[in-house]
N, C-alpha and C positions, 0 to 999 in steps of 0.2 A: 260638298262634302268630299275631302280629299282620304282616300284609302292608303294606308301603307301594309306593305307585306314586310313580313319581318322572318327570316331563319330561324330557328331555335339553335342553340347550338351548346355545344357541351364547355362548362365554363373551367375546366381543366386545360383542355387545348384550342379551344374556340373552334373546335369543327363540327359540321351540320350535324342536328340529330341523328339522321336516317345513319352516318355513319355507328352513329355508338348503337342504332338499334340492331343494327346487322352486324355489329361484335359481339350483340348480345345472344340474337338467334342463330349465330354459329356456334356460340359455348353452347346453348342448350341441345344444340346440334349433336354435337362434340362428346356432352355429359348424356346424352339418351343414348348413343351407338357404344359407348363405353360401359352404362349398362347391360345392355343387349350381350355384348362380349363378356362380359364380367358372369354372366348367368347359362354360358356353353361351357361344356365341360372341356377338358382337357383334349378327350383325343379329337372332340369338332376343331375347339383352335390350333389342333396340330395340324389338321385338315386342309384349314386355311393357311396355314404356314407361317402360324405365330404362336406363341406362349404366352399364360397370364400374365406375365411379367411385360408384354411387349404391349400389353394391350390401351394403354398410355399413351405410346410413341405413335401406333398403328392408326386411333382418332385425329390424331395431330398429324395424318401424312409423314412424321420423321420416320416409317419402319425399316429399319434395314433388314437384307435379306441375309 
């Protein structure tokens, strides 16, 4: 009895699952800390040195200061 191992893989770009599942657990990442912020008022985000407007760019690492 011969075994084969096989990859799963995403049939959009042909790359490994584990890749598309850890795009997936960083959105969810991503989309839970943007609640978190989304539910502090104003002057905690001022706090941290950001605005509800910023709080988009601030999950995504783009914040500028």
């Amino acid at each position: 009895m011969t075994t084969t191992t096989r990859t799963l893989t995403s049939k959009s770009r042909g790359l490994p699952a584990s890749w598309l599942i850890g795009k997936c657990l960083a959105w969810y990442d991503r989309r839970a800390a943007a609640r978190t912020l989304s539910r502090f008022d104003n002057r905690m985000l001022k706090d941290i040195g950001i605005t509800r407007s910023d709080i988009s760019a601030a999950v995504r690492g783009r914040h500028r200061d």
